[in-house]
Backbone bond lengths (Angstrom), bond angles and torsions (degrees), N, CA, C in turn:
res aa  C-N    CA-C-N  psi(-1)  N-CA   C-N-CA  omega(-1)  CA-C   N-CA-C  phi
1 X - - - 1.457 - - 1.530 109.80 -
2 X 1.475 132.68 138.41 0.710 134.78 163.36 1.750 120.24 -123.71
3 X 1.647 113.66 131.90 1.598 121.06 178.57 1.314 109.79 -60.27
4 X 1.454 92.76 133.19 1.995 95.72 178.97 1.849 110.33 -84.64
5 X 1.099 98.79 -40.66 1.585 102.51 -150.67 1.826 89.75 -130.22
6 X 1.165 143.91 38.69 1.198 133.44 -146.43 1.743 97.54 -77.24
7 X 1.329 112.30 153.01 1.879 127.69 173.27 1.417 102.83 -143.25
8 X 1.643 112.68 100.27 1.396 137.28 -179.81 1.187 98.97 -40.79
9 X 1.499 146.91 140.97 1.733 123.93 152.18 1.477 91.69 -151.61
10 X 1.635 129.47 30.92 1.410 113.87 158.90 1.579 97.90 -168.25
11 X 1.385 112.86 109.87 1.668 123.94 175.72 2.005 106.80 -102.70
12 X 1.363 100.95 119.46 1.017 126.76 151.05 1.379 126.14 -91.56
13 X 1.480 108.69 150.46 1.851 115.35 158.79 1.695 101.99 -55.00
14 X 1.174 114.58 -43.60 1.246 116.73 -169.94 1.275 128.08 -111.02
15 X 1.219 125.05 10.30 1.822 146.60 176.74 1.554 114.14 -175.23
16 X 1.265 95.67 155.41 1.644 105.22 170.96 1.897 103.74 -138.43
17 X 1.361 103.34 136.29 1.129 103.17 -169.02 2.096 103.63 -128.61
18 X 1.499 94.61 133.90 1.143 106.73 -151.66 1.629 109.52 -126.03
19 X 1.471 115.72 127.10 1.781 120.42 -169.74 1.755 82.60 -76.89
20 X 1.547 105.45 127.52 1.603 107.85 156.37 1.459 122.23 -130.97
21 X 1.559 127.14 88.58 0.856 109.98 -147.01 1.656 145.56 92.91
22 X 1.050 99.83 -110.58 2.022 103.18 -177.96 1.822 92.92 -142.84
23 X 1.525 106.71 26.25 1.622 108.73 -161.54 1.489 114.70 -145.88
24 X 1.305 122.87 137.20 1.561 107.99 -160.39 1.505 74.35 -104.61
25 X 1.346 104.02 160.56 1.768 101.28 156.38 1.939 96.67 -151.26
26 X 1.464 97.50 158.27 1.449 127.15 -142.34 1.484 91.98 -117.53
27 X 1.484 132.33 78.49 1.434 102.43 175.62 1.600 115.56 -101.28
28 X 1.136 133.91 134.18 1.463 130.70 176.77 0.979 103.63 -102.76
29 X 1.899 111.45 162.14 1.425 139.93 -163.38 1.550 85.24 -65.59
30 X 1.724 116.10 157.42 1.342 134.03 146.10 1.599 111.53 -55.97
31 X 1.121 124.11 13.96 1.219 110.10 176.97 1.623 114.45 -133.26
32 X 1.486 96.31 1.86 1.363 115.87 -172.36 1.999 90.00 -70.72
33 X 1.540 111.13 144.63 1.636 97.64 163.91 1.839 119.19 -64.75
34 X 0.688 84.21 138.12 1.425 92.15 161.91 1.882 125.28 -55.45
35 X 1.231 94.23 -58.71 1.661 102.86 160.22 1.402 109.94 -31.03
36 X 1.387 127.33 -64.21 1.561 127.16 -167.35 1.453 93.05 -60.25
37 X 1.522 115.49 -67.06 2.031 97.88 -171.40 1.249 113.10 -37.01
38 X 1.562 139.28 -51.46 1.091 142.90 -162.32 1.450 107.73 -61.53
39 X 1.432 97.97 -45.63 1.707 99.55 177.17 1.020 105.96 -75.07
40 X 1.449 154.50 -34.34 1.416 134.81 -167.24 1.350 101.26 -65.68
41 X 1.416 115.17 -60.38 1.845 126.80 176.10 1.610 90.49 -16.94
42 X 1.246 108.10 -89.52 1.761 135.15 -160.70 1.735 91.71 -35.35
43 X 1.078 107.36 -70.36 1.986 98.63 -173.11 1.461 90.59 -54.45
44 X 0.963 153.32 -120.67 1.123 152.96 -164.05 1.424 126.07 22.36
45 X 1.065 90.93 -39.43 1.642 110.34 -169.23 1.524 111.64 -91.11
46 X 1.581 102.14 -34.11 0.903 122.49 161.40 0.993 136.92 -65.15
47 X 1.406 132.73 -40.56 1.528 134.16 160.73 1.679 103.28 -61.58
48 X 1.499 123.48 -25.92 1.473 127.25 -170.15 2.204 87.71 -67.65
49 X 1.150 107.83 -57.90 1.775 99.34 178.17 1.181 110.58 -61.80
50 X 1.168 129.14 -21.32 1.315 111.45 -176.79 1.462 127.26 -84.38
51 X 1.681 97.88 15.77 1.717 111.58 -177.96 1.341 145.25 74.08
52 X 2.014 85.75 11.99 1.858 97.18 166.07 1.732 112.26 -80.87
53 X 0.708 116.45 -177.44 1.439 133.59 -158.00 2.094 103.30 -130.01
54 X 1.550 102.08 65.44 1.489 122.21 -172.58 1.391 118.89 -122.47
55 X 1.361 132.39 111.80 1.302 142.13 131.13 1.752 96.05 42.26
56 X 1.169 132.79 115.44 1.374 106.46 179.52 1.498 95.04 -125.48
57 X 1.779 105.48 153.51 0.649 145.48 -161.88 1.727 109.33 -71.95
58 X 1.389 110.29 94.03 1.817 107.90 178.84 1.515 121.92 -67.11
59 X 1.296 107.73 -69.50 1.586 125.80 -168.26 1.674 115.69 -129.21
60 X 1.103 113.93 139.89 1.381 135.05 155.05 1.591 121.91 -90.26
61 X 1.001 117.58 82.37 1.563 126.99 176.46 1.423 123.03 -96.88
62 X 1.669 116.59 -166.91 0.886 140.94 -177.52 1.598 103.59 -143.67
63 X 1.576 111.96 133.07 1.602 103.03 -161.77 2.058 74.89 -138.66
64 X 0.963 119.22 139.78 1.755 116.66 -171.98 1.589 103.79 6.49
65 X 1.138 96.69 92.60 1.996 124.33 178.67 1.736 77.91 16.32
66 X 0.935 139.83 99.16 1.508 134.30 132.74 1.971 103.44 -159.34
67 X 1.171 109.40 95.03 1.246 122.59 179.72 1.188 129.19 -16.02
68 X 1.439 145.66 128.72 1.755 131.86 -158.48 1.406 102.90 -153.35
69 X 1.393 129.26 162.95 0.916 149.70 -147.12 2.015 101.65 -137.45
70 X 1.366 122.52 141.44 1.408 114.21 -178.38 1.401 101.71 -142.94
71 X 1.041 127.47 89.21 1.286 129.30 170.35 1.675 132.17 -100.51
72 X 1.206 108.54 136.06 1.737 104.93 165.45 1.715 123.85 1.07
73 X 1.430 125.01 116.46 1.593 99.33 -179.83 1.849 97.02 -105.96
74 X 1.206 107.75 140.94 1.461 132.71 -172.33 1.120 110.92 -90.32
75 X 2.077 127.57 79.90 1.734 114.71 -165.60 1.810 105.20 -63.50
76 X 1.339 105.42 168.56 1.434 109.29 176.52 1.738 95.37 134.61
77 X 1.655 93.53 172.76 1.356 120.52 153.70 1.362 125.05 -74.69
78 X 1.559 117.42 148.02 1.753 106.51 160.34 1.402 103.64 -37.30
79 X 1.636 113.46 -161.91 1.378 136.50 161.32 1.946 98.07 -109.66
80 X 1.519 90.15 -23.88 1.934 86.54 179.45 1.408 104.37 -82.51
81 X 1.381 124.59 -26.94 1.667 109.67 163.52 1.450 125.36 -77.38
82 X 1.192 113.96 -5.60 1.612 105.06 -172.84 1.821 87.38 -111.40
83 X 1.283 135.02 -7.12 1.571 109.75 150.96 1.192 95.37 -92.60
84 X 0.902 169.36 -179.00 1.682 165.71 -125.57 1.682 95.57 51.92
85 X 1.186 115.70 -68.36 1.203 112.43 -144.93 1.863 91.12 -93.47
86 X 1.174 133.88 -21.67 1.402 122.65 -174.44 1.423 93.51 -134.32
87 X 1.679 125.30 76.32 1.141 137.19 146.17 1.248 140.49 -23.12
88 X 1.610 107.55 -45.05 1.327 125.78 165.91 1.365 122.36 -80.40
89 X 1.083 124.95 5.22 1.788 142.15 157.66 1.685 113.79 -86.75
90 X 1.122 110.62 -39.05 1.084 113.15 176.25 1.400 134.33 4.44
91 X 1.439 108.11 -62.73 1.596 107.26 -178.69 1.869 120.81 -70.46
92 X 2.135 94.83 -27.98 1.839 100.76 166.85 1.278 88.75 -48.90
93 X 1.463 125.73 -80.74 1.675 127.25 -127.61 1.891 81.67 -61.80
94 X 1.315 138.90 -62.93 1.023 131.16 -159.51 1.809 123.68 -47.67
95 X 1.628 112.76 -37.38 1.453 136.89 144.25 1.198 98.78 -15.86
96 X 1.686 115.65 -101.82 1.129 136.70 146.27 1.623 124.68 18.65
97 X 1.209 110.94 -53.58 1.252 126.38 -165.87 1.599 121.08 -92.82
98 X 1.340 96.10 -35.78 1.642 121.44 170.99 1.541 97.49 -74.65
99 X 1.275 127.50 -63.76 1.471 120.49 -174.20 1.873 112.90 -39.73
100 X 1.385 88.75 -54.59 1.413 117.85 176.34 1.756 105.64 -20.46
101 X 1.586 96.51 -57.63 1.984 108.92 -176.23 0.944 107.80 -85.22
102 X 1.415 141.89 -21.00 1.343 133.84 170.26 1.425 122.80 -60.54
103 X 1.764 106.58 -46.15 0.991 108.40 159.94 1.756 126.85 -46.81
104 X 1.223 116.22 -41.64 1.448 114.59 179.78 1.447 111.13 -58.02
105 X 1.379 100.04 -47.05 1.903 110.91 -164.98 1.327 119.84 -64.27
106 X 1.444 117.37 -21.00 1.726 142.83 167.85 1.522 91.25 -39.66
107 X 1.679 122.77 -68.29 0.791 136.26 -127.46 1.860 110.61 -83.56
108 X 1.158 129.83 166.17 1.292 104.81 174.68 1.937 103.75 -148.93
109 X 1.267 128.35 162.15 1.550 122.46 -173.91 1.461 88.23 -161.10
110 X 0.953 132.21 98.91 1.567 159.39 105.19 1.370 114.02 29.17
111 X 1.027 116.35 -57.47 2.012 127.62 169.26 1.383 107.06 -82.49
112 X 1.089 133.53 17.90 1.366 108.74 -173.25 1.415 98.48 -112.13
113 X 1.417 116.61 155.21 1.499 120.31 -174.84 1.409 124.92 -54.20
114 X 1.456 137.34 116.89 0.966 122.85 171.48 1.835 132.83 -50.09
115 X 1.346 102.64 125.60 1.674 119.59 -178.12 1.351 102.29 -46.93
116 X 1.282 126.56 -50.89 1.726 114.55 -173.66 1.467 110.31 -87.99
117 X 1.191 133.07 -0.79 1.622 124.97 157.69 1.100 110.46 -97.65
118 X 1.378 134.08 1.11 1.447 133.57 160.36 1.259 111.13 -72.37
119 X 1.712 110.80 -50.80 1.769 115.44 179.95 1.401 116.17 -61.70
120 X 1.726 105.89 -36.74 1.495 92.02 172.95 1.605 147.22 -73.13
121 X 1.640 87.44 -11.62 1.329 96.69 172.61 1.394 112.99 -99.75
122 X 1.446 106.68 1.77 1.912 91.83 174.82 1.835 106.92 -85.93
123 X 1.683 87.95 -35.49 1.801 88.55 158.61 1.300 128.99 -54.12
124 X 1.301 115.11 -47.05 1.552 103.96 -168.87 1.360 106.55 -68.23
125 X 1.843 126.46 -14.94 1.297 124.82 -159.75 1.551 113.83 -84.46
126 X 1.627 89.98 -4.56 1.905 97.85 -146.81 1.879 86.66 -86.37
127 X 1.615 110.28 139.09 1.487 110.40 164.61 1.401 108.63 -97.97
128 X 1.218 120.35 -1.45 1.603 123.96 179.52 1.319 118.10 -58.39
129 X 1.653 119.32 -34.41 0.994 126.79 176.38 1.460 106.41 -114.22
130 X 1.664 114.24 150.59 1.286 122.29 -175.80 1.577 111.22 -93.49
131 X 1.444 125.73 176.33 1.488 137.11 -144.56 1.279 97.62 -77.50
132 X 1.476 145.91 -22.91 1.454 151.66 161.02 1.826 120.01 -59.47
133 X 1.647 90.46 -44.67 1.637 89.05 -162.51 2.209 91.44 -85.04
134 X 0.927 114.78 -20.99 1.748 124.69 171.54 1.565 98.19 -55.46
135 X 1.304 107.97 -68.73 1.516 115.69 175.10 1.244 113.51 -11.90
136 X 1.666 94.23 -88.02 1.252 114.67 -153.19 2.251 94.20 -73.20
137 X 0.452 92.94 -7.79 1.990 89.63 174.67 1.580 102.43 -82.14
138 X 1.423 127.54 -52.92 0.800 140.33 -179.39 1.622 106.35 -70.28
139 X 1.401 145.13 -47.29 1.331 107.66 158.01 1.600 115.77 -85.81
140 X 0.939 129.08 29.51 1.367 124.84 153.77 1.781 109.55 -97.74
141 X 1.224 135.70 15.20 1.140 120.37 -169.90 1.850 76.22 -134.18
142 X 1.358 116.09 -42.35 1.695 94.56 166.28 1.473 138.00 -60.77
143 X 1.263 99.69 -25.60 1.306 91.53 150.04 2.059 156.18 -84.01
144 X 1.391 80.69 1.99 1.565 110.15 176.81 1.672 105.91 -61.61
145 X 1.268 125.95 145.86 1.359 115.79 -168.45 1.512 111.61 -94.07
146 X 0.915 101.19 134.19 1.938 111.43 177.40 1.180 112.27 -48.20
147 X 1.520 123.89 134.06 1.553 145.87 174.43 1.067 109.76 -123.39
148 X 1.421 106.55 176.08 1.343 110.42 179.44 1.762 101.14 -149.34
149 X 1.133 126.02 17.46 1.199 134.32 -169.32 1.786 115.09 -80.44
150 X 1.247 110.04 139.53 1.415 111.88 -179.76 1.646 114.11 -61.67
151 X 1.184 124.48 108.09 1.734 133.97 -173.62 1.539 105.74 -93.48
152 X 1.409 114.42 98.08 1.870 93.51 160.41 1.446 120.03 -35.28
153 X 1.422 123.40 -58.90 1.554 126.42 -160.73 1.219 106.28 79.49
154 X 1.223 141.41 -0.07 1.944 131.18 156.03 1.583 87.47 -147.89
155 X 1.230 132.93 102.78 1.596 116.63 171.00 1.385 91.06 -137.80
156 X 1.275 105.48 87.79 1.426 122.18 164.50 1.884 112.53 -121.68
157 X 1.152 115.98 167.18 1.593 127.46 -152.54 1.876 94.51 -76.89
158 X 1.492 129.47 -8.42 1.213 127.71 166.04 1.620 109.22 -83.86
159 X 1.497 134.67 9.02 1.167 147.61 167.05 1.322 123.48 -86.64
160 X 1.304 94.39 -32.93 1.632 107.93 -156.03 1.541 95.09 -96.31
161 X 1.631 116.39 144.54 1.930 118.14 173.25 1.304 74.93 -108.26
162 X 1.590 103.62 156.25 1.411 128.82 146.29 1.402 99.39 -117.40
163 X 1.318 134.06 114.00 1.276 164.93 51.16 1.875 89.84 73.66
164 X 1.469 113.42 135.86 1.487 132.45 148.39 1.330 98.03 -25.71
165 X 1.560 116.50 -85.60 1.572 133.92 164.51 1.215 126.31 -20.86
166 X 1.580 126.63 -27.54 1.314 115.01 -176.28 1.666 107.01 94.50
167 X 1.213 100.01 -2.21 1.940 100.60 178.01 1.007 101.79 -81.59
168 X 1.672 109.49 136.86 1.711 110.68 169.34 1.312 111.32 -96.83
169 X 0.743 120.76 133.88 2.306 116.37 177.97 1.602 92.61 -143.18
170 X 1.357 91.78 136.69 1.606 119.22 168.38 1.387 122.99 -86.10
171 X 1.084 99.93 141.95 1.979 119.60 -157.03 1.724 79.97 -113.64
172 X 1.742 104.03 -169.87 1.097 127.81 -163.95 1.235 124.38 -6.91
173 X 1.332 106.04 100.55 1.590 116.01 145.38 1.318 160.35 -48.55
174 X 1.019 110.49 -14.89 1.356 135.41 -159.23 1.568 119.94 -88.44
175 X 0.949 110.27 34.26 1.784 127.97 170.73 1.493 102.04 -151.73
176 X 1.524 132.17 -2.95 1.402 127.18 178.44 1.968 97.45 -38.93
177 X 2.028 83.62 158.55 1.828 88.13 157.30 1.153 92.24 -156.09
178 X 1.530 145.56 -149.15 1.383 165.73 96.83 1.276 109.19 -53.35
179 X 1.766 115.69 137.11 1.445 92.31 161.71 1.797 77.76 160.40
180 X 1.590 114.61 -156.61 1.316 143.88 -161.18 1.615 106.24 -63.83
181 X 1.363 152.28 103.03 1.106 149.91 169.99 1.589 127.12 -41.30
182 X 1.545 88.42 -25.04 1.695 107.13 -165.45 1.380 90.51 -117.21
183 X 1.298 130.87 4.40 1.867 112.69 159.54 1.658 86.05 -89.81
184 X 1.316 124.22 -66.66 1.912 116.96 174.21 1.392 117.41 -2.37
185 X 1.734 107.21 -56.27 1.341 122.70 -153.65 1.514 100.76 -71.18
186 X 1.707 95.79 -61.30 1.520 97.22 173.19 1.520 136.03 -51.23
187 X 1.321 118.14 -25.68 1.993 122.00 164.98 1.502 85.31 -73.53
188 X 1.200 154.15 -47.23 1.723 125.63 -168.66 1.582 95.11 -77.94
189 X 0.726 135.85 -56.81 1.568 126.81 -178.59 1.210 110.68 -34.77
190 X 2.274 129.24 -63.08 1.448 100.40 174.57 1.555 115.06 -75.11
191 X 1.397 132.26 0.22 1.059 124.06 178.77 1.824 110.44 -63.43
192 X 1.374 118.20 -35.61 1.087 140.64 175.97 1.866 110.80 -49.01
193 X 1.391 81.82 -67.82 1.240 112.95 -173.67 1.491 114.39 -58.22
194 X 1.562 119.20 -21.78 1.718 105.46 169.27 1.198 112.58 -71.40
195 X 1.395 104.22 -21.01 1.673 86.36 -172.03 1.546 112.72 -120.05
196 X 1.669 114.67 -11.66 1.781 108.11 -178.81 1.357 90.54 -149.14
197 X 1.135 125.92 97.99 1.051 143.16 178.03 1.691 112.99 -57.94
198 X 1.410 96.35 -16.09 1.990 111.65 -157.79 1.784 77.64 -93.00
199 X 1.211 128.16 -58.37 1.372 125.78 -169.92 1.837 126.92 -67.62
200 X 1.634 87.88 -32.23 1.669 102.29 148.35 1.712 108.86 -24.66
201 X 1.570 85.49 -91.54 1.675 107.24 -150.99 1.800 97.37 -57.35
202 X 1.609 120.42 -39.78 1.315 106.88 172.34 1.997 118.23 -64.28
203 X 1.219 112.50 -39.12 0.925 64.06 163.49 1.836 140.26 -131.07
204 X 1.382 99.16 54.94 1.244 111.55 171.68 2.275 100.46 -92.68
205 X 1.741 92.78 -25.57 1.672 62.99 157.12 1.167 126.03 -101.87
206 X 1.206 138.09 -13.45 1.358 137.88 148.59 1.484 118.60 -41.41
207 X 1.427 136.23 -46.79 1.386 111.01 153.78 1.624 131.52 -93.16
208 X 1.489 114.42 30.63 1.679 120.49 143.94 1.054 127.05 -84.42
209 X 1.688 110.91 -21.23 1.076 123.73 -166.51 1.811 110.44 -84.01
210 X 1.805 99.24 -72.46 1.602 94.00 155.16 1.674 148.82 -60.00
211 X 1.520 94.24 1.14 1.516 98.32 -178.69 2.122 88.76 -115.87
212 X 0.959 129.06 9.37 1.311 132.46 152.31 1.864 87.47 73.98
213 X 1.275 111.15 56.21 1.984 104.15 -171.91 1.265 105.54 -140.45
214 X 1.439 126.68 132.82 1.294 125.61 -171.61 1.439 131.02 -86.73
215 X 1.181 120.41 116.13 1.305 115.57 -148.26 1.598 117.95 -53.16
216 X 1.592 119.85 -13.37 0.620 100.51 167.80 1.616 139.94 -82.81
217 X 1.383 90.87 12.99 1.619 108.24 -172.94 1.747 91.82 -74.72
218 X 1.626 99.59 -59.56 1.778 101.99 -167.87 1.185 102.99 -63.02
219 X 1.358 149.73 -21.63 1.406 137.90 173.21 1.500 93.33 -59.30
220 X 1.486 129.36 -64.71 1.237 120.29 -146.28 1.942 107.97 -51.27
221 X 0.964 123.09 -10.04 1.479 148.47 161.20 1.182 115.41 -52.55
222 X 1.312 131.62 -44.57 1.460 140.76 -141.32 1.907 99.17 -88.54
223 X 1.041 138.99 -44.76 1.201 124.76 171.10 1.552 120.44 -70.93
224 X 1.147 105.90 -3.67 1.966 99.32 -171.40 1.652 88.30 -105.93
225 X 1.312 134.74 -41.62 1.343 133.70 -175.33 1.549 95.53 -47.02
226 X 1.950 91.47 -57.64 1.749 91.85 -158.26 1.632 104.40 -50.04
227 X 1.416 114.89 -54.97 1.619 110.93 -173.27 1.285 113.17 -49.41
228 X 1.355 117.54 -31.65 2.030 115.10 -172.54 1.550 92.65 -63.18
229 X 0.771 128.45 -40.31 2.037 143.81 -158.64 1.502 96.70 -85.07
230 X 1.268 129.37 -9.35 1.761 121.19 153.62 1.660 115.58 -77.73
231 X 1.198 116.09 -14.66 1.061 108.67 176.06 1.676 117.96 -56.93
232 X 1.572 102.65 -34.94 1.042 106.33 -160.39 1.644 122.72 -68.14
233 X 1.676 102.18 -8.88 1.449 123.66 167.32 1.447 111.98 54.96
234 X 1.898 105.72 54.95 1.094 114.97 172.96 1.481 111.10 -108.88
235 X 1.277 116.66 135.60 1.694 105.04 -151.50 1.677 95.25 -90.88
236 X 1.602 115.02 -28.51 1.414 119.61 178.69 1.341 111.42 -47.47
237 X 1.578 130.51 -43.24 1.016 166.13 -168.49 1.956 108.40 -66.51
238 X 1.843 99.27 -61.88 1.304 99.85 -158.19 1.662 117.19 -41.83
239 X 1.586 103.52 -55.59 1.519 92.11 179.06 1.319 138.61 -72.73
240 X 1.310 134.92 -11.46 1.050 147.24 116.07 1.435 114.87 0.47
241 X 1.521 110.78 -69.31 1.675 100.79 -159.50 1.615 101.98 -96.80
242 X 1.710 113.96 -21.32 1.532 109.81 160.70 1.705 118.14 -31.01
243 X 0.985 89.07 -55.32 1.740 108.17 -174.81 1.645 124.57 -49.57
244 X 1.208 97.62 -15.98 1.704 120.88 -153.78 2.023 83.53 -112.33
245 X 1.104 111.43 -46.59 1.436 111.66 -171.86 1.407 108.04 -79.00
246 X 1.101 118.90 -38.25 1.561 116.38 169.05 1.460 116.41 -59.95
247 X 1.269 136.69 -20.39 1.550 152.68 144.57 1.411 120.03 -52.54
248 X 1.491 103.40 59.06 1.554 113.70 176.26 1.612 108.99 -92.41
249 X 1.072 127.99 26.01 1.807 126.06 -160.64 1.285 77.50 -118.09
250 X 1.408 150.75 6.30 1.695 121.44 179.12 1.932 95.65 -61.93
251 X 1.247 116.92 167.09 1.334 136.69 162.47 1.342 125.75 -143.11
């Protein structure tokens, strides 16, 4: 396959993803595994059976031998540019935004990787933390109660298009699992939280409130998310989410 008209609009160490057309395409490094493209495709497809309403997934290619992805392109704005730009709306689009995950969490897909063997192995992988503070994350995340609910794994307002129409539909897949609604909740909460701390706390109570869950349940979340999210070995990031893991007193 070759891009006709390609417009860069997301650089990775490890992919660059490019509007071509009426078509997003996903290309990753030659060094990226192969396994992960295959699996992102596969969830993808998978959340598509499971009856959300997502960008679907065309082709699995090869674009100069480095493996790529071609999916549906979704016209519109983020949801993070249209609160950017109408500040004083804020709490609609945030409404909005919470409904947005509920809708996902309804939903459920059977094959998809479980959320708490994902966390445990990003814990056990992490050297940031030593053989005590792993421990104790790791039986604090065994004891968290089993779900089975459809999880974006990044569902923050740079995910979401708003549509000409005002439709919101969710883009990237590719961290989905099954699993805890309120570990979900909690990675958008510090995702929130690096950068607006004011939109954080609204809307982590806006989704306790409509998902009827006590916040102190989704806090109890907040240090095992933060540690899974060192994996990602973003240094802007590290102290930030250090901070969040040293906050083992939620109850």
């Amino acid at each position: 396959m070759k891009l006709t008209n390609p417009e860069l609009i997301v650089k990775r160490s490890y992919k660059e993803v490019y509007k071509d057309g009426d078509k997003i395409v996903k290309i990753f490094e030659k060094d990226h595994p192969k396994s992960a493209v295959f699996n992102e495709a596969l969830n993808t497809v998978r959340v598509e059976e499971a009856g959300l309403d997502i960008p679907k997934l065309d082709e699995v290619t090869q674009i100069d031998e480095k493996w790529a992805l071609v999916i549906e392109c979704q016209a519109g704005e983020t949801l993070e540019t249209v609160m950017e730009k109408d500040p004083d709306n804020l709490e609609k689009y945030m409404a909005e935004f919470v409904d947005l995950q509920l809708q996902i969490h309804e939903k459920t897909a059977p094959m998809l990787t479980k959320l708490k063997d994902k966390l445990a192995k990003q814990i056990n992988q992490l050297k940031e933390l030593d053989a005590t503070q792993r421990y104790e994350l790791l039986v604090r995340l065994e004891s968290m109660p089993k779900h089975t609910k459809v999880c974006h794994g990044d569902f923050n307002p740079s995910n979401v298009i708003v549509g000409e129409d005002g439709k919101l539909t969710v883009v990237d897949w590719a961290h989905v699992t099954q699993g805890n609604a309120s570990a979900d909740a909690a990675l958008t909460y510090l995702q929130f939280a690096l950068k607006n701390r004011v939109a954080a706390e609204m809307y982590l109570t806006m989704f306790c409130k409509k998902s009827d869950t006590a916040k102190q349940y989704v806090q109890q979340w907040f240090p095992i998310v933060a540690a899974a999210q060192l994996e990602k070995n973003n240094e802007l990031e590290k102290d930030f989410l250090m901070k969040w893991i040293d906050v083992m007193d939620y109850q």
